[in-house]
N, C-alpha and C positions, 0 to 999 in steps of 0.2 A: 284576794277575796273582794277588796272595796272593789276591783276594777270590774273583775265579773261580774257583781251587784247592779254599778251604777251602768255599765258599758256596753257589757257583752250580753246579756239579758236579755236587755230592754232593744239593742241593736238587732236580735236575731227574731224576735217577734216580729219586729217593724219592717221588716226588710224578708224573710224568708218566707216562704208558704208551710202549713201546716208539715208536710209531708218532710220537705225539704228541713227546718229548724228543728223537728224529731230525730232525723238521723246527724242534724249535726251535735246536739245536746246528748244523743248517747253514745258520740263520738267525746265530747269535751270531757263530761262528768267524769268517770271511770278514772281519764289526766288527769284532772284538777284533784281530784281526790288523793290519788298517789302520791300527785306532786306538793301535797300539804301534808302530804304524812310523812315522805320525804324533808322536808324543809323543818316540819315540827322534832322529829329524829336527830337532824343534824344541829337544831337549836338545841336540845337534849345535852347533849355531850358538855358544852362549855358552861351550859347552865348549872349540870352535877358537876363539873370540875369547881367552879368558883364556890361549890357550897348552897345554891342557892333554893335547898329544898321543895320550900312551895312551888316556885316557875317550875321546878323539875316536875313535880307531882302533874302540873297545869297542862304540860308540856306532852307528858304520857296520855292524861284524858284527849288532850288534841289528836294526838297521834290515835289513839284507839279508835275514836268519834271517826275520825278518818277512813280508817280501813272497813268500819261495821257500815259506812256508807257506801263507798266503793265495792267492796265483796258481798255485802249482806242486802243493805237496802235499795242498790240500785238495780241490783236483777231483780230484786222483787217487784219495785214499780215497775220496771220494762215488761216484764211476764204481765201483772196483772193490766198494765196497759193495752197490750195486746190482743188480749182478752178481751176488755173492753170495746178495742174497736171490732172485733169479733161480731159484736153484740150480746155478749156475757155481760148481762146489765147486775149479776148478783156480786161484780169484782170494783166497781165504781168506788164505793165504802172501802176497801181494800185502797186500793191504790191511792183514794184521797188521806188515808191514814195512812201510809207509809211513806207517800211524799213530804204530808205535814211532820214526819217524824223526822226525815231527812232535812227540809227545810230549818227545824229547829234544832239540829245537831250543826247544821252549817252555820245558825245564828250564835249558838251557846259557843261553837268556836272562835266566832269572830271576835263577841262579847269577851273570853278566855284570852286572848291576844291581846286585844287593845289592854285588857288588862295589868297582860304583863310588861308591856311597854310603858303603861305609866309607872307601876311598879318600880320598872328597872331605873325610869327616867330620875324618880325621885329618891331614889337609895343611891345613885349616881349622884347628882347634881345639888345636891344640898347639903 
């Protein structure tokens, strides 16, 4: 997630043409989406084996945040995007609220992570 943030983002603006870093982001998203709900799932398992409830709980919201973005909110911005370049000026509002909703589900998961990593760190290490 840091890597996409700082990396891959910022790399695909700066470098691609509109047209071109469009098809590559609704190429990326969909993966990265999967592949964090994947990792959050397989985190799951040892975290309920060891007992450790809350991470487990933390772990399910990750996972879920994951697929309602992948399955739910990414077609929805692709759709309403589309539209937009259409010229369907009444989908704009649309689409800026759906990505803003995506954006902060991608935040609250990273926020969720980090968390549980310090968590883990200090129940470990002290």
């Amino acid at each position: 997630m840091v890597f996409f943030m700082t990396v891959v983002s910022p790399s695909v603006f700066a470098t691609l043409s509109t047209n071109a870093s469009s098809k590559f982001l609704r190429t990326i998203f969909p993966r990265m989406f999967l592949f964090g709900f994947i990792i959050a799932v397989l985190s799951l398992i040892p975290s309920y084996v060891s007992g450790n409830i809350l991470n487990s709980i933390l772990l399910i919201v990750v996972a879920i945040s994951f697929i309602i973005n992948r399955n739910f909110l990414t077609l929805k911005i692709n759709n309403f995007r589309d539209k937009e370049l259409e010229g369907d000026k009444k989908v704009s509002s649309s689409f800026k609220y759906m990505h803003l909703l995506s954006v902060l589900l991608f935040v609250l998961n990273f926020i969720i992570l980090i968390g549980i990593v310090i968590n883990n760190y200090f129940n470990y290490n002290l």
